[in-house]
C-alpha positions as CSV (number, residue, x, y, z in Angstrom):
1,X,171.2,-23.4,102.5
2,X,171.2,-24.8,105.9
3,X,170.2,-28.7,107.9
4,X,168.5,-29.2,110.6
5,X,169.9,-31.0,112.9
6,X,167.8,-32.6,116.2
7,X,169.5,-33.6,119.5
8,X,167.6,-35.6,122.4
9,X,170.1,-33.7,124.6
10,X,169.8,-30.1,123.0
11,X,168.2,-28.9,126.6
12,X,170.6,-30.3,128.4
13,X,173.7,-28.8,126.1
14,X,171.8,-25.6,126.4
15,X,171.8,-25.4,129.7
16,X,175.4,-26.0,130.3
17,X,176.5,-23.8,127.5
18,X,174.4,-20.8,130.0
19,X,176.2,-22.3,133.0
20,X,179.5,-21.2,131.5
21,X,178.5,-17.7,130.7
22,X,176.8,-16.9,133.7
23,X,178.7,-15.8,137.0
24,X,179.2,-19.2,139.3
25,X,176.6,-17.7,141.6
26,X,173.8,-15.3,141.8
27,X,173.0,-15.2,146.0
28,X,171.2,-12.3,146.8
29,X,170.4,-10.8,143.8
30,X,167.2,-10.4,142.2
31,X,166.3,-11.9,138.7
32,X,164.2,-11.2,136.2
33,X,164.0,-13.5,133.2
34,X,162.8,-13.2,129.7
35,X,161.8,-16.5,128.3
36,X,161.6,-15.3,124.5
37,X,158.2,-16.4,124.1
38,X,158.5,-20.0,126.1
39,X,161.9,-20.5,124.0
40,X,164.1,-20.7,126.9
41,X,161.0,-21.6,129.8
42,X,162.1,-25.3,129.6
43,X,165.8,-25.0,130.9
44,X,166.2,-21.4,132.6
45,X,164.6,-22.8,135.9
46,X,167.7,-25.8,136.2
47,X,170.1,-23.1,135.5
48,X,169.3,-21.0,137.8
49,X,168.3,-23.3,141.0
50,X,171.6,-24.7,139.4
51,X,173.3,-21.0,140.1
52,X,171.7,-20.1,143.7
53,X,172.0,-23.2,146.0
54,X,169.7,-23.2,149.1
């Protein structure tokens, strides 16, 4: 029905593939995140120091 297919870089594609949905930046608001059971745990903390500089 389907492959599998593995990429060394799948975090890192992830991650920009979220940059480009997500608003340029998020200063001042507050986030909550869902991390789908760990699922997304690995990259959501680049993205979003990524999102609000300090």
């Amino acid at each position: 029905m389907g492959r599998i297919s593995r990429f060394a870089d799948a975090e890192d594609r992830y991650a920009l593939a979220l940059l480009k949905t997500l608003p340029v930046r998020l200063d001042g608001l507050h986030i909550v995140l869902d991390c789908a059971h760990g699922a997304a745990a690995g990259v959501s903390p680049r993205v979003f120091v990524t999102l609000v500089p300090r």
